[in-house]
N, C-alpha and C positions, 0 to 999 in steps of 0.2 A: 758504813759506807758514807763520805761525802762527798756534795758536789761543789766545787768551787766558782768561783765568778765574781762581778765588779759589780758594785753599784753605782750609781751619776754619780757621785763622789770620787769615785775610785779607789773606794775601799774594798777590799775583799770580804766577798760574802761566803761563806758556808752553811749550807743546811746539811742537817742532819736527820738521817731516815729515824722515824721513830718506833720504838721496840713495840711490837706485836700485841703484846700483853697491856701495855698503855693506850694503845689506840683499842681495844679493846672495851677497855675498862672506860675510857672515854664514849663509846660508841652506847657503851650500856649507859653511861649516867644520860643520855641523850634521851635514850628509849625509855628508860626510869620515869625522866621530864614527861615524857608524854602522858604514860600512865597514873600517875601522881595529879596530872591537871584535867585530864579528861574527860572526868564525872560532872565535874559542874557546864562544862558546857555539852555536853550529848544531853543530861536531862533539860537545861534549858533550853535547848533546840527542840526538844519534843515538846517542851511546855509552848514555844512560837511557833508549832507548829498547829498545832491544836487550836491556838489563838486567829491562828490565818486564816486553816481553813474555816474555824468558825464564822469568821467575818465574812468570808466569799459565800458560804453559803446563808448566812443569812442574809448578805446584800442580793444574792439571787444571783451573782458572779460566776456561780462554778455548782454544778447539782448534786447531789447530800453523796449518790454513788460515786464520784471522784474523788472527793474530799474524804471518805471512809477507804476508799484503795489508796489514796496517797498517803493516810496515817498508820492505815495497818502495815506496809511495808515498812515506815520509818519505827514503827513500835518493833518491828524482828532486826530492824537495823538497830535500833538503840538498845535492842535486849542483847544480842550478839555482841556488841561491845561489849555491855556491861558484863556478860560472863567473861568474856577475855580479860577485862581487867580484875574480874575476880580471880582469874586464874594466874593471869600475872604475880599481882599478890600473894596467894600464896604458895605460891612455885619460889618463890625468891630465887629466880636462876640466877647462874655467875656468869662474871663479866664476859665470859668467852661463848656466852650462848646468846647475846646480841641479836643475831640477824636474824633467829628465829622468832624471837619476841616482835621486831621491826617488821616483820613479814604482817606479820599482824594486825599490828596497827596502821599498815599502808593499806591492808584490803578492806580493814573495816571504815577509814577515813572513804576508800572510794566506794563503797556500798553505800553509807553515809551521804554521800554527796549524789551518788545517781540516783537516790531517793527522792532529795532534795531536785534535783535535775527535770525528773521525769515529773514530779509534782508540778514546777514550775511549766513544763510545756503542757502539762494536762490542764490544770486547773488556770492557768492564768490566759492558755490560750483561748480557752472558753470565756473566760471573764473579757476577753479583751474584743469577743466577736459580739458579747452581751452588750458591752459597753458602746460600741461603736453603731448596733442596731438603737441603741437609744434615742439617737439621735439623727436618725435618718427619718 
């Protein structure tokens, strides 16, 4: 099926709907992308994570029990990806099983980041009530 029309030239434009099985198979090398690049930044997020909260509690920022519930959450969030992308792997699903793999990767991105989220209103609101008593 196409749809015709003009463009500021006046030339005739045609699109053309794309086959099922292509968008597909496009939709999988996307989700592929993700899984392929993933590893290196979830462990390095736990490694700055680690690193942060170390610094806040040792500046006295944020107290040892926050800083140990912000990492132990982000440790089940970066362990849970990392099973999924082991499963990814070796599921080698086909192109047409897409949006199941993408389901995946959107729920563990937003686990991932409400970790990241809640850490930063716990721990930093803390540091920022520390911070601002300092100097009163």
């Amino acid at each position: 099926m196409a749809v015709g029309g003009r463009d500021r030239r006046g030339s005739e434009v045609t699109d053309t709907e794309v086959p099922q099985q292509r968008f597909d198979e496009m939709r999988a090398e996307q989700v592929a992308g993700f899984y392929h690049n993933a590893t290196p930044g979830t462990i390095g997020g736990m490694i700055a994570a680690v690193i942060l909260a170390s610094m806040l509690v040792y500046t006295k920022a944020t107290a040892l029990h926050t800083a140990v519930i912000f990492l132990s959450l982000l440790s089940l969030s970066t362990a849970a990806r990392m099973v999924l992308i082991h499963a990814y792997r070796k599921a080698r699903p086909p192109a047409w099983d897409w949006r199941r793999w993408s389901f995946g990767a959107i729920a563990s991105a937003l686990a991932g980041g409400l970790c990241w989220g809640a850490g930063r209103c716990s721990c930093l609101t803390q540091a920022g009530r520390n911070f601002s008593s300092s100097f009163s």
